[in-house]
C-alpha distance (Angstrom), angle and dihedral (degrees) to the residues before:
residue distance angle dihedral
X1 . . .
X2 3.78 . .
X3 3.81 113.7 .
X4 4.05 115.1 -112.7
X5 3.71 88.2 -122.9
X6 3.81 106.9 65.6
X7 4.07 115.4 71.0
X8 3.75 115.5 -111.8
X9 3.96 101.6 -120.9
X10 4.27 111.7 -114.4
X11 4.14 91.6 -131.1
X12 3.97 98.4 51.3
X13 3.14 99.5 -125.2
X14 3.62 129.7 94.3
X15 4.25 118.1 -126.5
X16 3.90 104.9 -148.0
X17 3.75 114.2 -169.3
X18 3.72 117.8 -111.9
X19 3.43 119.6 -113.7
X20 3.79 88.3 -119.0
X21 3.68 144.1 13.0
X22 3.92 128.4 -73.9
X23 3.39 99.2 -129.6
X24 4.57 88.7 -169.3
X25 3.79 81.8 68.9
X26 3.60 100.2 72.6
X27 3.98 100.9 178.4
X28 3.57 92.8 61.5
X29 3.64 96.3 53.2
X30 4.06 118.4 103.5
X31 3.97 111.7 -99.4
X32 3.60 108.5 -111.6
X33 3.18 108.7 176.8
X34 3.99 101.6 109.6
X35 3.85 106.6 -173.1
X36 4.02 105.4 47.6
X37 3.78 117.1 -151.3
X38 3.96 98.6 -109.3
X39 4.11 79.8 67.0
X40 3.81 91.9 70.2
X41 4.09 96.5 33.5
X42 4.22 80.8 57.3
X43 3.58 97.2 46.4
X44 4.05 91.7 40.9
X45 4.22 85.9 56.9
X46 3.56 91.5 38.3
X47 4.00 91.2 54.7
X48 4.10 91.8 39.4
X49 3.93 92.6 58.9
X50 3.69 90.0 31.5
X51 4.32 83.5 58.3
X52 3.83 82.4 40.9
X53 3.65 104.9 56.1
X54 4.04 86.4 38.2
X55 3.62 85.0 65.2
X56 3.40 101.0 43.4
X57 3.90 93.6 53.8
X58 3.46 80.6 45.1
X59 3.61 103.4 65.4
X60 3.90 93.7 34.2
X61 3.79 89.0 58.8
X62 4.33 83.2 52.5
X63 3.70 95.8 46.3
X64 4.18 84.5 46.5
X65 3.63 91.5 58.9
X66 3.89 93.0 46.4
X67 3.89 88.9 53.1
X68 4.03 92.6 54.0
């Protein structure tokens, strides 16, 4: 006898989880890629203006030694 508490499913039949992951169905698989691709387009900016501003300072300090 089925207890009152659990909810009869609409289909019939009754979906029991597999004991491990059907890897032909590829959208219920985990993600598993750990470092996404938007993390190296951020770092490659962040190093390009980094390099930028480097150079900027750099030639500022220069021109500030010619003037003294």
């Amino acid at each position: 006898m089925l207890s009152k508490l659990k909810k009869k499913s609409d289909s019939g039949e009754v979906k029991v989880p597999a004991w491990h992951r059907d890897f032909r169905n590829s959208d219920e698989l985990p993600d598993v890629k750990p470092i996404r691709t938007a993390f190296f387009i951020n770092g490659l900016a962040i190093l390009v203006t980094t390099a930028a501003l480097i150079n900027f300072v750099h030639q500022e300090y220069q021109l500030y030694g010619l003037r003294s």
